[in-house]
C-alpha positions, 0 to 999 in steps of 0.5 A, a space after each residue: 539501472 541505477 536506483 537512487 533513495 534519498 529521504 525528503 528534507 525536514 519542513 518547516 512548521 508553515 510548510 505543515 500548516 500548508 500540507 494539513 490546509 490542502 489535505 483538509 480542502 481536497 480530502 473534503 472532495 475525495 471518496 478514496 486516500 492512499 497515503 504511500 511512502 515515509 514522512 520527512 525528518 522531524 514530523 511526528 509519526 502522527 501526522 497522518 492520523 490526525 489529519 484523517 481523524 474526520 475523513 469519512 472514505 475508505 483509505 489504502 496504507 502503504 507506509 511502515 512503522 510508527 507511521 503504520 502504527 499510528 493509523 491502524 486505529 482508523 481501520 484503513 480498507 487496506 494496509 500492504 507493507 512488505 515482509 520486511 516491514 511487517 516484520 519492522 512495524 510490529 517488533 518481530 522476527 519471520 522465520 516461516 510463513 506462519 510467522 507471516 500470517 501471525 503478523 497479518 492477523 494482528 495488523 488486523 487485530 489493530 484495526 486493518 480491515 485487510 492486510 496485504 503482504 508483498 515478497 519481491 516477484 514471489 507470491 503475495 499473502 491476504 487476509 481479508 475479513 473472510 479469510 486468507 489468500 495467496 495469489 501468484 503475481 503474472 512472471 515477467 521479464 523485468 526491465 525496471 522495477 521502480 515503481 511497482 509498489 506504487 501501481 500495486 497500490 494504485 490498482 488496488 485503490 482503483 478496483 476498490 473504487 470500482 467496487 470491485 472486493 478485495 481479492 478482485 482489486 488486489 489481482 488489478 494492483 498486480 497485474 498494474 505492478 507487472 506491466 510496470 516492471 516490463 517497461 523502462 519508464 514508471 507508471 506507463 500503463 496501458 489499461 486493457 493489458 492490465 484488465 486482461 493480465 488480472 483475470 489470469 492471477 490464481 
């Protein structure tokens, strides 16, 4: 399998204009926001931010940086960089895992509600308001890992929506992550699996 990465093209300012008029219309409408994935050259890290100034529902963070950064005033329900990420966003190195948490603890310092931090297969470090976790992510035989990260994040937003908390929606997200890496296409889920695989994450 062949991944291939390539960053979006620079917009133009009515391009924008037409992003912040469409956000608005259907944020209006929305209880939940995931925003996933990096801006096109050129728009301000900012971006994000001043279109949720006003957004009254919970909203799920997957992006890293300036980006991350930015929206941390807001207190987003949940924020899930990876190590590396983590480590990008605040200007650190990680050494050990105390380096880790020291980070997840001033992501939520900065505003997080929750901090989700993500290494590969291996296990998965959250902090919520009530304490710290590691859970293991279900082992399964990889065909193709694209997209893992999104049905991670997908899940989460789906339990949280469901009222689930935060530990709950987070073993959603990955067992949603493992049926993806066990199927050639992305995002192929098949709901009861993902329900049955979640109640088995310690």
């Amino acid at each position: 399998t062949t991944e291939l990465v390539e960053n979006s093209r620079p917009m133009t300012p009515t391009e924008l204009d037409d992003v912040r008029r469409y956000f608005i219309a259907l944020a209006g409408r929305a209880e939940f926001i995931v925003l996933t994935g990096s801006v096109p050259g050129g728009v301000e890290p900012t971006f994000f931010r001043d279109l949720l100034a006003d957004y009254p529902g919970k909203v799920l963070v997957d992006q890293r940086g300036p980006e991350l950064a930015a929206l941390l005033p807001l207190k987003p329900i949940l924020v899930k960089p990876n190590r590396e990420e983590l480590a990008t966003t605040l200007g650190m190195k990680q050494r050990v895992q105390a380096d880790v948490w020291a980070g997840m603890v001033e992501l939520q310092r900065l505003g997080a509600q929750n901090v989700l931090v993500t290494n590969g297969p291996r296990e998965v470090r959250l902090l919520t308001l009530d304490g710290r976790r590691t859970l293991t992510p279900p082992k399964m035989s990889v065909v193709n890992p694209i997209g893992c990260g999104d049905c991670l994040a997908a899940g989460i937003a789906y339990g949280l929506a469901a009222g689930m908390d935060v530990t709950e929606a987070v073993k959603v997200g990955l067992a949603a992550a493992a049926d993806n890496v066990r199927q050639l296409l992305p995002a192929r889920l098949d709901r009861a699996w993902v329900r049955d695989i979640a109640r088995t994450i310690v």
